[in-house]
mmCIF file of the N, C-alpha and C atoms, coordinates in Angstrom:
data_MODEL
# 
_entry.id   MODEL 
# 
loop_
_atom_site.group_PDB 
_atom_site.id 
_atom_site.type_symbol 
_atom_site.label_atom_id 
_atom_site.label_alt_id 
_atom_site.label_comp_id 
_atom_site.label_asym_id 
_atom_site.label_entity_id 
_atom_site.label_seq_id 
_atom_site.pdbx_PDB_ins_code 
_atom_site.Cartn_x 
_atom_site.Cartn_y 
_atom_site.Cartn_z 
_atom_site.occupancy 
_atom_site.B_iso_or_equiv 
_atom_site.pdbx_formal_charge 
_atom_site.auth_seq_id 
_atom_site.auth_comp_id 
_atom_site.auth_asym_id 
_atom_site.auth_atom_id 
_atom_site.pdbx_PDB_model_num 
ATOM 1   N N  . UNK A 1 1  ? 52.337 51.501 -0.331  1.00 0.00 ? 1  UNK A N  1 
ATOM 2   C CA . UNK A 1 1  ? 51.054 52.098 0.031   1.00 0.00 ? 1  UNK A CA 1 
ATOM 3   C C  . UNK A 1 1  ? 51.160 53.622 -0.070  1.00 0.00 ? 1  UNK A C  1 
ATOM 4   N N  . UNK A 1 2  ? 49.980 54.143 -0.679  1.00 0.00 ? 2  UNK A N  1 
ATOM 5   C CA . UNK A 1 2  ? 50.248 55.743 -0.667  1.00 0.00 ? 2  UNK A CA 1 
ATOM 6   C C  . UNK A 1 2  ? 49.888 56.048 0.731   1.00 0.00 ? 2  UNK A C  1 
ATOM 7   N N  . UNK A 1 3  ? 50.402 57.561 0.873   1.00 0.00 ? 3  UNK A N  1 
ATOM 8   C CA . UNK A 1 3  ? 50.582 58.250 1.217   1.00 0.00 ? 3  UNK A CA 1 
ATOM 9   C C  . UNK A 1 3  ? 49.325 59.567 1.135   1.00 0.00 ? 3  UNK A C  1 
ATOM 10  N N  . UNK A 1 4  ? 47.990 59.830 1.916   1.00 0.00 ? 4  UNK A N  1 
ATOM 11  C CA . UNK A 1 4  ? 46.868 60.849 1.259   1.00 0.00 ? 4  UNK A CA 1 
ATOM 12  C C  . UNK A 1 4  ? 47.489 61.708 2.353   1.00 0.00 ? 4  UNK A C  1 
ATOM 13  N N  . UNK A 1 5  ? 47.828 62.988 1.338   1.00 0.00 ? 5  UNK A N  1 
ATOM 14  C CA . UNK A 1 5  ? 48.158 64.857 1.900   1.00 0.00 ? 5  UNK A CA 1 
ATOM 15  C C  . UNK A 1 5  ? 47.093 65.539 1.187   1.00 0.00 ? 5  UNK A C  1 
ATOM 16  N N  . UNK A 1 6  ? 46.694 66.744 1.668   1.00 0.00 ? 6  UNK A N  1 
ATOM 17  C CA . UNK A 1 6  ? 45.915 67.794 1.508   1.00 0.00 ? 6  UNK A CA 1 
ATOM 18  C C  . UNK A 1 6  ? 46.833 69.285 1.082   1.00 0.00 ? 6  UNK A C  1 
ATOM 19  N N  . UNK A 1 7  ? 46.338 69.288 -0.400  1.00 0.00 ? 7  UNK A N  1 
ATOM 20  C CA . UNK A 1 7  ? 47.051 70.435 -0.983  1.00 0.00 ? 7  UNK A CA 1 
ATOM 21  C C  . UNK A 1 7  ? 46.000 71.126 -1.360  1.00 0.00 ? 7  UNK A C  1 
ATOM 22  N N  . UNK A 1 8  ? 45.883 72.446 -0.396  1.00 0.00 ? 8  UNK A N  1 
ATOM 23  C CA . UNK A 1 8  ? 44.896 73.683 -1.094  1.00 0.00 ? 8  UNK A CA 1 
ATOM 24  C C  . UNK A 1 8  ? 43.338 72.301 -0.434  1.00 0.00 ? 8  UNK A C  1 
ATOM 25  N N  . UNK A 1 9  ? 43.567 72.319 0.219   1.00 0.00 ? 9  UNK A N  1 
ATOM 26  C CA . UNK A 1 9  ? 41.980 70.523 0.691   1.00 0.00 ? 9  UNK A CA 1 
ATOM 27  C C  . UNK A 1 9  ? 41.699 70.081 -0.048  1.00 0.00 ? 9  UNK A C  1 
ATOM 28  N N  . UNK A 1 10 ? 42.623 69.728 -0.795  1.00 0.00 ? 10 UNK A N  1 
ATOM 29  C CA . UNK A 1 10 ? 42.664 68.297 -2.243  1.00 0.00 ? 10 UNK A CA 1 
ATOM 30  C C  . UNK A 1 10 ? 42.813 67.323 -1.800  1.00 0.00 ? 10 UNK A C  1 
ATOM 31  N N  . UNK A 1 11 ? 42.995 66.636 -1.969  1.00 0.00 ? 11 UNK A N  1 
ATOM 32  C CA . UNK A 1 11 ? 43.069 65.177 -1.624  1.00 0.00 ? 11 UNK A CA 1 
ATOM 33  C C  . UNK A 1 11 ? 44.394 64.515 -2.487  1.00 0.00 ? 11 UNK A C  1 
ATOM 34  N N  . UNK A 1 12 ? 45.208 64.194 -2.056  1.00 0.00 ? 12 UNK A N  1 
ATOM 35  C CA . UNK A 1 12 ? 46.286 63.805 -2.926  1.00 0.00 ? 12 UNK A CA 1 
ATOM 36  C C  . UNK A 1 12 ? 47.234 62.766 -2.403  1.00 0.00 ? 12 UNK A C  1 
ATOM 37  N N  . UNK A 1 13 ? 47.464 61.457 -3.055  1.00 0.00 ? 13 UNK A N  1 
ATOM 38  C CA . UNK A 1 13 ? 48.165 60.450 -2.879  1.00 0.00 ? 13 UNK A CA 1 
ATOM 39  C C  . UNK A 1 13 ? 49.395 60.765 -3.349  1.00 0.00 ? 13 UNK A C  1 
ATOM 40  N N  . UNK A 1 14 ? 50.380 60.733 -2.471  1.00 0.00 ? 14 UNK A N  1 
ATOM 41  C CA . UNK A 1 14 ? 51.685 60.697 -2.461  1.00 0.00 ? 14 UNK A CA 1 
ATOM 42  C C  . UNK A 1 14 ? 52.415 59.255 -2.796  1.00 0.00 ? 14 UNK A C  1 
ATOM 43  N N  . UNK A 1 15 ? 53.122 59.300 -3.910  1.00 0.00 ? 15 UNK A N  1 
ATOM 44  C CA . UNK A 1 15 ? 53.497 57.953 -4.102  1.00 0.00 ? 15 UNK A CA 1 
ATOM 45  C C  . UNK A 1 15 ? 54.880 57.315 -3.199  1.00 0.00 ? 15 UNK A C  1 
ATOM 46  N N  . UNK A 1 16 ? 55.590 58.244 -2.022  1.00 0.00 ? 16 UNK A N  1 
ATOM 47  C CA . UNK A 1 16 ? 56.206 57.788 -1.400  1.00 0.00 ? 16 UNK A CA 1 
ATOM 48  C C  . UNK A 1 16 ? 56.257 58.832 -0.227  1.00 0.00 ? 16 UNK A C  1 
ATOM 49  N N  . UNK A 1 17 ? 56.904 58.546 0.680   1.00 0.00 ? 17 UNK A N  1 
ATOM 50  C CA . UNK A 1 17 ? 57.167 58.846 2.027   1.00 0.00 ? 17 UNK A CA 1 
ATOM 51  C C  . UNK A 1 17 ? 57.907 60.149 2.009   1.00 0.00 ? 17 UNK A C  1 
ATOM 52  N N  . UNK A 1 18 ? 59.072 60.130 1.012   1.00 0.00 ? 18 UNK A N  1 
ATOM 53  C CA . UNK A 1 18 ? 59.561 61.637 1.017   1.00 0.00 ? 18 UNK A CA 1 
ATOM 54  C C  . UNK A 1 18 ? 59.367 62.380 -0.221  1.00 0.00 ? 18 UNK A C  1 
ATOM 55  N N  . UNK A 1 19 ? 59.453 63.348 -0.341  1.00 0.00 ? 19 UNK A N  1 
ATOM 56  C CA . UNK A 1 19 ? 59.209 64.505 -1.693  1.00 0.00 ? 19 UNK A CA 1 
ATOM 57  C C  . UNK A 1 19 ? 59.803 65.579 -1.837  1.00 0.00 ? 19 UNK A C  1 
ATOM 58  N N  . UNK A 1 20 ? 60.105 66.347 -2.787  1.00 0.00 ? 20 UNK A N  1 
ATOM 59  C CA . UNK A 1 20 ? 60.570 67.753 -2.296  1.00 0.00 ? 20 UNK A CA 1 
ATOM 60  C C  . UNK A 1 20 ? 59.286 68.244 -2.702  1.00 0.00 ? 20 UNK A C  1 
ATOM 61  N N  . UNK A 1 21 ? 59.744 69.318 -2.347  1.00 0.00 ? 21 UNK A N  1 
ATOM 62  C CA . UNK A 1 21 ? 58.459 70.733 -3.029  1.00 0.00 ? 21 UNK A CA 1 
ATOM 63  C C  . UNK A 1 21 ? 58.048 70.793 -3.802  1.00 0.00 ? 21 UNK A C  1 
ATOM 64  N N  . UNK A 1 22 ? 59.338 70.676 -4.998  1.00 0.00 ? 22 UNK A N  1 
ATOM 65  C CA . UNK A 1 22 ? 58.247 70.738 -6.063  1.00 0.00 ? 22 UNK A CA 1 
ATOM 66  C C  . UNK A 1 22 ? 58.002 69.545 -6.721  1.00 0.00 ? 22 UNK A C  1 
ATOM 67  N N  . UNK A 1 23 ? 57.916 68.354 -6.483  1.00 0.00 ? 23 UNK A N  1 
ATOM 68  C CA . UNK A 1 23 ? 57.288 67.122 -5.964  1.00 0.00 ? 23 UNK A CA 1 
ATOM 69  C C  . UNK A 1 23 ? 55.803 66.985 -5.592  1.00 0.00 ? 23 UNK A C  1 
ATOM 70  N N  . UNK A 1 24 ? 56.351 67.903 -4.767  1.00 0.00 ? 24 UNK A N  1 
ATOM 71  C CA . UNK A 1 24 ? 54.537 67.872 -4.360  1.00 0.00 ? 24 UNK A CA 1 
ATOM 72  C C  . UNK A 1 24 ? 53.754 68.692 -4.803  1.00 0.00 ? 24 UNK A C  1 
ATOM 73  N N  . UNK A 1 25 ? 54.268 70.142 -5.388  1.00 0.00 ? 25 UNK A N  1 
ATOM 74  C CA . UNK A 1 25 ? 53.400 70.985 -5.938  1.00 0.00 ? 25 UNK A CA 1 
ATOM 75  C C  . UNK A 1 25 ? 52.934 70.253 -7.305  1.00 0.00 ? 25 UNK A C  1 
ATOM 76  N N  . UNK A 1 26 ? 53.909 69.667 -7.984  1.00 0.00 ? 26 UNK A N  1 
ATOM 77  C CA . UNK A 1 26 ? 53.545 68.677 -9.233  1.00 0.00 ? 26 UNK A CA 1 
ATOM 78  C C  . UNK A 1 26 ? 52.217 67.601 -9.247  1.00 0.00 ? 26 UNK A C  1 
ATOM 79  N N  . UNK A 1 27 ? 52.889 67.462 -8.076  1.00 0.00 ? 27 UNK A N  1 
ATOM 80  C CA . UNK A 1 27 ? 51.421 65.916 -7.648  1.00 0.00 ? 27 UNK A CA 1 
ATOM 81  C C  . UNK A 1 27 ? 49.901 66.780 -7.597  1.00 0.00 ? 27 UNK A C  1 
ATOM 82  N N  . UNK A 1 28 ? 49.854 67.979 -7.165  1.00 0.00 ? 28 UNK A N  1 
ATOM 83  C CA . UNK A 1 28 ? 48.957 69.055 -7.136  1.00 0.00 ? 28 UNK A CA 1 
ATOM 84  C C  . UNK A 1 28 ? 48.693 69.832 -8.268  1.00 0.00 ? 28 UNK A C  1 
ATOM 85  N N  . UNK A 1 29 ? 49.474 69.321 -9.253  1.00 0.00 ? 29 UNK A N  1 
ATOM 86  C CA . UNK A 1 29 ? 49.206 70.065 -10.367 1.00 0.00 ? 29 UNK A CA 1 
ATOM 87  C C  . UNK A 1 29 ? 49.403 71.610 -10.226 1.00 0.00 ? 29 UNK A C  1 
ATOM 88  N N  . UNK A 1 30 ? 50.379 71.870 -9.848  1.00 0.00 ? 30 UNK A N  1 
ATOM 89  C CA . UNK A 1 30 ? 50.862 73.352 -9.663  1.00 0.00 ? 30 UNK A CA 1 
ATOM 90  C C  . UNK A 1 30 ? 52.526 73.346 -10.009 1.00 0.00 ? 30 UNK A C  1 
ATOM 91  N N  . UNK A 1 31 ? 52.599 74.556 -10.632 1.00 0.00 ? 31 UNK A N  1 
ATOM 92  C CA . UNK A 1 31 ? 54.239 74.538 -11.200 1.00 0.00 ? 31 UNK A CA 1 
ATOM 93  C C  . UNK A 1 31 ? 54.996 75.322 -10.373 1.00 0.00 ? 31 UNK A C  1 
ATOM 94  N N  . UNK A 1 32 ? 56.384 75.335 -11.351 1.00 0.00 ? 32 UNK A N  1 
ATOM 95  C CA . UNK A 1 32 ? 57.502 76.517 -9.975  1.00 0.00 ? 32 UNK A CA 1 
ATOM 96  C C  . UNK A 1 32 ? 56.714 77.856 -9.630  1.00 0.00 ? 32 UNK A C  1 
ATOM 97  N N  . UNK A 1 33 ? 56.027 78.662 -10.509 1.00 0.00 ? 33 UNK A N  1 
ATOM 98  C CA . UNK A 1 33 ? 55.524 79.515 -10.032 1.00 0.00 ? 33 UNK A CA 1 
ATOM 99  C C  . UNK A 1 33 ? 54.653 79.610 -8.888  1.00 0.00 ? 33 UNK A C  1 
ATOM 100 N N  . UNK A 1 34 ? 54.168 78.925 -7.963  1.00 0.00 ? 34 UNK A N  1 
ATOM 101 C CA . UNK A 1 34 ? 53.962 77.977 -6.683  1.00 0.00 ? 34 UNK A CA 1 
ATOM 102 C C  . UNK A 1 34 ? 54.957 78.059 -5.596  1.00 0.00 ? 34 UNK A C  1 
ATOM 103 N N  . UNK A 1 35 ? 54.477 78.973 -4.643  1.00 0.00 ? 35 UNK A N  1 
ATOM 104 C CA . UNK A 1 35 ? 54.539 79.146 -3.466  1.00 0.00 ? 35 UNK A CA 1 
ATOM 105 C C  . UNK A 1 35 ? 54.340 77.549 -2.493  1.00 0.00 ? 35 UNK A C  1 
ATOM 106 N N  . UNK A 1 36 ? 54.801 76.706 -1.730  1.00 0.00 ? 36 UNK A N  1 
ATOM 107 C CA . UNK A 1 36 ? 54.323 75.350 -1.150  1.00 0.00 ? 36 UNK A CA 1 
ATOM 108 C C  . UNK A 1 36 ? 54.793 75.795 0.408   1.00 0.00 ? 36 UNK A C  1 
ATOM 109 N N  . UNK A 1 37 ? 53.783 75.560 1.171   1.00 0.00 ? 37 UNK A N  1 
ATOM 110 C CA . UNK A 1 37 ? 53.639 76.184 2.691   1.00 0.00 ? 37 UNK A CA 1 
ATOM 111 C C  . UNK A 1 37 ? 52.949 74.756 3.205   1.00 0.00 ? 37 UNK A C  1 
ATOM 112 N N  . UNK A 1 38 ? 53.812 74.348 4.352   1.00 0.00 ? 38 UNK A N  1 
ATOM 113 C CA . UNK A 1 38 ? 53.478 73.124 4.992   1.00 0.00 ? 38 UNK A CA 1 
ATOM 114 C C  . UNK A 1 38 ? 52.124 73.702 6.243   1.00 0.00 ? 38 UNK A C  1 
ATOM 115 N N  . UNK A 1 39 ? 51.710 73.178 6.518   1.00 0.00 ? 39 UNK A N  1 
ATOM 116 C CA . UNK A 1 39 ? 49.870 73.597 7.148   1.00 0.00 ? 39 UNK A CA 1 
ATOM 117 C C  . UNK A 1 39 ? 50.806 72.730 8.833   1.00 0.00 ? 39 UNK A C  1 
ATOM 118 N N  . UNK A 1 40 ? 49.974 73.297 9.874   1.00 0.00 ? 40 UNK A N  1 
ATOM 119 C CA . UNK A 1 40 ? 50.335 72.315 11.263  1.00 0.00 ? 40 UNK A CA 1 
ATOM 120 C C  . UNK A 1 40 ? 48.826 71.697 11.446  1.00 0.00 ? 40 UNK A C  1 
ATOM 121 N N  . UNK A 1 41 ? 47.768 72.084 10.311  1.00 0.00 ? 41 UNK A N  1 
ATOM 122 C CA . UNK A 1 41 ? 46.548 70.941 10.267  1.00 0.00 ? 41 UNK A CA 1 
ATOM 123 C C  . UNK A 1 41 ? 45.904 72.081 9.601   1.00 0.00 ? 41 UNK A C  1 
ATOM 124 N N  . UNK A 1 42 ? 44.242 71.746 9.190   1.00 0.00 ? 42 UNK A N  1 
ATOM 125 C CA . UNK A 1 42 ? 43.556 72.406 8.447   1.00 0.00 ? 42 UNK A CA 1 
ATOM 126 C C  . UNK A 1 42 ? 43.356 73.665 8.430   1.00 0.00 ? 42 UNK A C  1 
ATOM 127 N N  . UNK A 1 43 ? 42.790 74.150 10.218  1.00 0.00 ? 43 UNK A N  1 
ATOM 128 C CA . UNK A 1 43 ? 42.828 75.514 10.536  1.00 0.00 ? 43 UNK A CA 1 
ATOM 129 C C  . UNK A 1 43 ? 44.296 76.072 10.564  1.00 0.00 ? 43 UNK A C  1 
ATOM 130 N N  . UNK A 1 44 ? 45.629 75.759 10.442  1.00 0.00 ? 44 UNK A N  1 
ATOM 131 C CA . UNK A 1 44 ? 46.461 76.659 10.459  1.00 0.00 ? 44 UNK A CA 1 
ATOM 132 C C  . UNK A 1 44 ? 46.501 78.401 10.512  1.00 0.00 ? 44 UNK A C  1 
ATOM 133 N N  . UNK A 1 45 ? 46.401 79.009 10.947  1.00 0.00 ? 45 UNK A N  1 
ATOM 134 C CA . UNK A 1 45 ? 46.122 80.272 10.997  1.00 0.00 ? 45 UNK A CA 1 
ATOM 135 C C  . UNK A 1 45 ? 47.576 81.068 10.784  1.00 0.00 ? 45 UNK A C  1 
ATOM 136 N N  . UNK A 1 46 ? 48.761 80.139 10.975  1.00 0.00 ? 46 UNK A N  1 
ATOM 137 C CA . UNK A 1 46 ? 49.663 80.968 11.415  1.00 0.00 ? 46 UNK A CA 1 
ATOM 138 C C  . UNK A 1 46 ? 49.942 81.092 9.296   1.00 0.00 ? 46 UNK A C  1 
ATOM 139 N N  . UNK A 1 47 ? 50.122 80.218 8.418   1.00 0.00 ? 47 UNK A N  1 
ATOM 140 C CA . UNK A 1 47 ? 50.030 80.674 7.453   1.00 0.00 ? 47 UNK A CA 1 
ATOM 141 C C  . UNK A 1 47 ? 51.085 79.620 6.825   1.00 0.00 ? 47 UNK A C  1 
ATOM 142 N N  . UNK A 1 48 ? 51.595 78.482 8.083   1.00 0.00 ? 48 UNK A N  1 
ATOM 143 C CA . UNK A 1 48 ? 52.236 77.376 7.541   1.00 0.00 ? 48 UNK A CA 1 
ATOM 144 C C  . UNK A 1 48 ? 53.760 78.440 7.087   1.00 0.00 ? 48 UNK A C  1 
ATOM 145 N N  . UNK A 1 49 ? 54.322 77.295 7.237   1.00 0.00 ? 49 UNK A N  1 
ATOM 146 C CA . UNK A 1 49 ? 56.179 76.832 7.369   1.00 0.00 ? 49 UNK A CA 1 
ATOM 147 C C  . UNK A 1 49 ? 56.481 76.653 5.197   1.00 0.00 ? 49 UNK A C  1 
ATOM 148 N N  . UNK A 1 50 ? 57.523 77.704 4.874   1.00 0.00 ? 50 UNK A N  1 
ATOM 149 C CA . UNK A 1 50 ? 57.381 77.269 3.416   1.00 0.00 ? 50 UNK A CA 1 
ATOM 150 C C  . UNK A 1 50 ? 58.622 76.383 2.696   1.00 0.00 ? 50 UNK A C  1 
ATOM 151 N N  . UNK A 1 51 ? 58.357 75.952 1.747   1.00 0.00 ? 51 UNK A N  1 
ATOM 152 C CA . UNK A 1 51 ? 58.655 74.502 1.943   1.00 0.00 ? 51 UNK A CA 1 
ATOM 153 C C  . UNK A 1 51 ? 59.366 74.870 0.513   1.00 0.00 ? 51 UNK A C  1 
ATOM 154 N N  . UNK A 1 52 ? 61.111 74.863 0.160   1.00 0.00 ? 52 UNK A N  1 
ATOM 155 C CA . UNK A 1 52 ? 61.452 75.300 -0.586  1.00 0.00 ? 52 UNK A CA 1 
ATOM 156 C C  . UNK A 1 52 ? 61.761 74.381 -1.874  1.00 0.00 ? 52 UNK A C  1 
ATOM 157 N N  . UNK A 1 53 ? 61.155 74.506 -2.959  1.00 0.00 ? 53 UNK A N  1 
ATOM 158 C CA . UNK A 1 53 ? 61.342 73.188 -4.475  1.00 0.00 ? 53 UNK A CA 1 
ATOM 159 C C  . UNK A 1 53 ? 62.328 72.365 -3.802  1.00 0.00 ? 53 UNK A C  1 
ATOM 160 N N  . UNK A 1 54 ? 63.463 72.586 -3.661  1.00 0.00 ? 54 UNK A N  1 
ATOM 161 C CA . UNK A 1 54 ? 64.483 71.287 -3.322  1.00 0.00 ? 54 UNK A CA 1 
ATOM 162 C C  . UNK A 1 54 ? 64.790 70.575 -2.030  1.00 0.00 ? 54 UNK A C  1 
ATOM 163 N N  . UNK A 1 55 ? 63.781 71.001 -1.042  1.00 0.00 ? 55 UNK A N  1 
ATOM 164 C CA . UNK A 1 55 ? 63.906 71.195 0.282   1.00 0.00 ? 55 UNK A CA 1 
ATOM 165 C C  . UNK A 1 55 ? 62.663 69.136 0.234   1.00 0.00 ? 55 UNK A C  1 
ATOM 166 N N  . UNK A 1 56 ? 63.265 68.438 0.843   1.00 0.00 ? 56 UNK A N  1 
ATOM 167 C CA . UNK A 1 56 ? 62.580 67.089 0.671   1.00 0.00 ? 56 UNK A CA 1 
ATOM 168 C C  . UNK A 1 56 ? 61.844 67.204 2.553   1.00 0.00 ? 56 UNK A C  1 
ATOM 169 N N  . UNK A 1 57 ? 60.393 66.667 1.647   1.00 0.00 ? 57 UNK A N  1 
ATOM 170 C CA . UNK A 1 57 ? 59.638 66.717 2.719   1.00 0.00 ? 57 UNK A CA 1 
ATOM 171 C C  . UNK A 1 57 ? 59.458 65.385 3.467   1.00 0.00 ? 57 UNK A C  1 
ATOM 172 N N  . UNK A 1 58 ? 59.467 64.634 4.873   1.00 0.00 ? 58 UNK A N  1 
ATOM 173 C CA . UNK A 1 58 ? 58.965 63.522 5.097   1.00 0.00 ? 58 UNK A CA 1 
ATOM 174 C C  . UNK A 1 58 ? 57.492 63.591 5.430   1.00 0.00 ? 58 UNK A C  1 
ATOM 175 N N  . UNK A 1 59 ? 56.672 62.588 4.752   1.00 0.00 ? 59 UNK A N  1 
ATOM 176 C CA . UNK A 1 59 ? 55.413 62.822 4.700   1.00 0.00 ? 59 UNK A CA 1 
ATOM 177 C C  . UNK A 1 59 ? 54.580 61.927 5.305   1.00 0.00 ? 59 UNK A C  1 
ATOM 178 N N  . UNK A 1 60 ? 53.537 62.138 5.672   1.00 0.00 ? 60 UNK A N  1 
ATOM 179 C CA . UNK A 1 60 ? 52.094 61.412 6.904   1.00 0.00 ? 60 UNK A CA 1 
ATOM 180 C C  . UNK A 1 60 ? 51.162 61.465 6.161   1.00 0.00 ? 60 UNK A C  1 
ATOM 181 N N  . UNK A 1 61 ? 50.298 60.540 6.643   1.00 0.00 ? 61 UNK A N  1 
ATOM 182 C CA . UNK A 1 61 ? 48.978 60.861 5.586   1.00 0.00 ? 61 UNK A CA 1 
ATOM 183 C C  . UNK A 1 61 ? 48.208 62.011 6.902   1.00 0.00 ? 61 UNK A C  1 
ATOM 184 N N  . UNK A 1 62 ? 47.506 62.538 6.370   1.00 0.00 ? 62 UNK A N  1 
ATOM 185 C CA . UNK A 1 62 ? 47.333 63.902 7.003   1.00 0.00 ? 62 UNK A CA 1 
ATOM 186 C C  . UNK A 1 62 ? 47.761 65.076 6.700   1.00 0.00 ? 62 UNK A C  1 
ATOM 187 N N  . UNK A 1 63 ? 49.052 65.289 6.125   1.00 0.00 ? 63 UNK A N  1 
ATOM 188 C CA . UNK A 1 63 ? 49.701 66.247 6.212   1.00 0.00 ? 63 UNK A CA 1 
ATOM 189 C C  . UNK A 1 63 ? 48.672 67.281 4.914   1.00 0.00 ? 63 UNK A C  1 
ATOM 190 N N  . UNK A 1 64 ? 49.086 68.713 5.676   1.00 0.00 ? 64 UNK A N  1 
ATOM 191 C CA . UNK A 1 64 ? 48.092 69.656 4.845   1.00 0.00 ? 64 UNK A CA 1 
ATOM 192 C C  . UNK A 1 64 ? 49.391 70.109 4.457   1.00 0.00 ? 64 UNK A C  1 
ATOM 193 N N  . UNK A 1 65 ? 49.303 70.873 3.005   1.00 0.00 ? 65 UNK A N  1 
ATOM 194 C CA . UNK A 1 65 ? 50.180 71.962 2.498   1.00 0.00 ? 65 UNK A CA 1 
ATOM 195 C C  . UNK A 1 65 ? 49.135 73.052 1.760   1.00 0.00 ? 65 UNK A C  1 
ATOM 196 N N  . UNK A 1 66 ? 49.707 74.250 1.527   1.00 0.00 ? 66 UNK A N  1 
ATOM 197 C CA . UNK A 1 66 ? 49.263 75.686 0.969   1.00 0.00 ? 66 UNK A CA 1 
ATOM 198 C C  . UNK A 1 66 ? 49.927 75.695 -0.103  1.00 0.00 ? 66 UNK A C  1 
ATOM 199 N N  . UNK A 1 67 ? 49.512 75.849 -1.346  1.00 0.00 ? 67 UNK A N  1 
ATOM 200 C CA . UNK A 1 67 ? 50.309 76.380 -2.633  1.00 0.00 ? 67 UNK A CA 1 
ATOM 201 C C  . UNK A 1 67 ? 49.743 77.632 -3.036  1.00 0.00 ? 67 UNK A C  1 
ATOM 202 N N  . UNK A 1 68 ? 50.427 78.748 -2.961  1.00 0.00 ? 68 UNK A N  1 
ATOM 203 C CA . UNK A 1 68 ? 49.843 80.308 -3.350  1.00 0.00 ? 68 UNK A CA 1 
ATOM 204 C C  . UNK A 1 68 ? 50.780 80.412 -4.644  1.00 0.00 ? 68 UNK A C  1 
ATOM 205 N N  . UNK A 1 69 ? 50.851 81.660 -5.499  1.00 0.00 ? 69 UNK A N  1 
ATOM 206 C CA . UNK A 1 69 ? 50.890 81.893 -6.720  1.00 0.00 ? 69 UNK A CA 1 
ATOM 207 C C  . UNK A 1 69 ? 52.484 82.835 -5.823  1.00 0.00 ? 69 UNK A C  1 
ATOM 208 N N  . UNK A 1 70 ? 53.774 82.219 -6.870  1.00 0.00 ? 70 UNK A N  1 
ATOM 209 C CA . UNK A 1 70 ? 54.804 82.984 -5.992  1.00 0.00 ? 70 UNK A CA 1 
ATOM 210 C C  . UNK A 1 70 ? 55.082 84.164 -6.042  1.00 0.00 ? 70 UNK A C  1 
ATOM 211 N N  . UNK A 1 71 ? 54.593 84.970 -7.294  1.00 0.00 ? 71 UNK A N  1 
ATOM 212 C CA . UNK A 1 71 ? 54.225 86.499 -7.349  1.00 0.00 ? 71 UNK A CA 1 
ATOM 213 C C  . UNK A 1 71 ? 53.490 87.418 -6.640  1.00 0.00 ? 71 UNK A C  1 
ATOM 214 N N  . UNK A 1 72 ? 52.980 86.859 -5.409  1.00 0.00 ? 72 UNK A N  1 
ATOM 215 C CA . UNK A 1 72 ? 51.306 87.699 -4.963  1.00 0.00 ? 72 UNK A CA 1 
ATOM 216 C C  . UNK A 1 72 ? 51.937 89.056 -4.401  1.00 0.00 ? 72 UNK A C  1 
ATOM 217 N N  . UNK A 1 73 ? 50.941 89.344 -4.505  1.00 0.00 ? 73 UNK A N  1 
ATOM 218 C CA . UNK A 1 73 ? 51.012 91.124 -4.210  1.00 0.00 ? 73 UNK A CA 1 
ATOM 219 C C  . UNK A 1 73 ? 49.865 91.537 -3.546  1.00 0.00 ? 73 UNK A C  1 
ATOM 220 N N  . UNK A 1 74 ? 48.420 91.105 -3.212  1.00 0.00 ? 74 UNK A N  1 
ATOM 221 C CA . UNK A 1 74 ? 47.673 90.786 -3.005  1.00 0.00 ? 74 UNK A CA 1 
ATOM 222 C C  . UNK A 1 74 ? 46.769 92.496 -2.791  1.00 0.00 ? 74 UNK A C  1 
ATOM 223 N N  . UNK A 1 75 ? 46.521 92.976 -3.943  1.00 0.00 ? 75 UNK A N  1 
ATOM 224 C CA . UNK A 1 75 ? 46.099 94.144 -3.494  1.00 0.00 ? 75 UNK A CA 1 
ATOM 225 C C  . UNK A 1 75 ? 47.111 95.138 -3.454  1.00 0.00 ? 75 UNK A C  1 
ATOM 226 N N  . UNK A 1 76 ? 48.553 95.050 -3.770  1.00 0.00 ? 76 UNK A N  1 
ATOM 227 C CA . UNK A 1 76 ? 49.276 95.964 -3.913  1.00 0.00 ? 76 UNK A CA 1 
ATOM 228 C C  . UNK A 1 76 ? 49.096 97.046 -5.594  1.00 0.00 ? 76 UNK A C  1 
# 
């Protein structure tokens, strides 16, 4: 049975229970250049826990993640 996580509030079926990073940024259609930040739910404010390519995630359906661009500068 999948597994539905929220990447960027996508909607995304996880085809198993654990993943790494970039696992999941893949399933999201996002590459290494992809930042992956685990969410503690939708509003997260604090900016989420980051979640490193080889670093294996155990996963809930619920679970939110953040994928930002791993270069940002944001205005620099």
């Amino acid at each position: 049975m999948a597994i539905e996580i929220f990447v960027n509030r996508l909607k995304r079926e996880a085809p198993q229970e654990q993943m790494t990073g970039a696992q999941i940024l893949a399933l999201a259609d996002f590459g290494s250049d992809h930042d992956l930040f685990k969410l503690q739910g939708e509003g997260d404010r604090t900016g989420g826990t980051q979640i490193a390519p080889t670093e294996t995630v155990h996963l809930k359906s619920g679970d939110h993640f953040r994928a930002i661009p791993g270069n940002r500068n944001f205005g620099r």
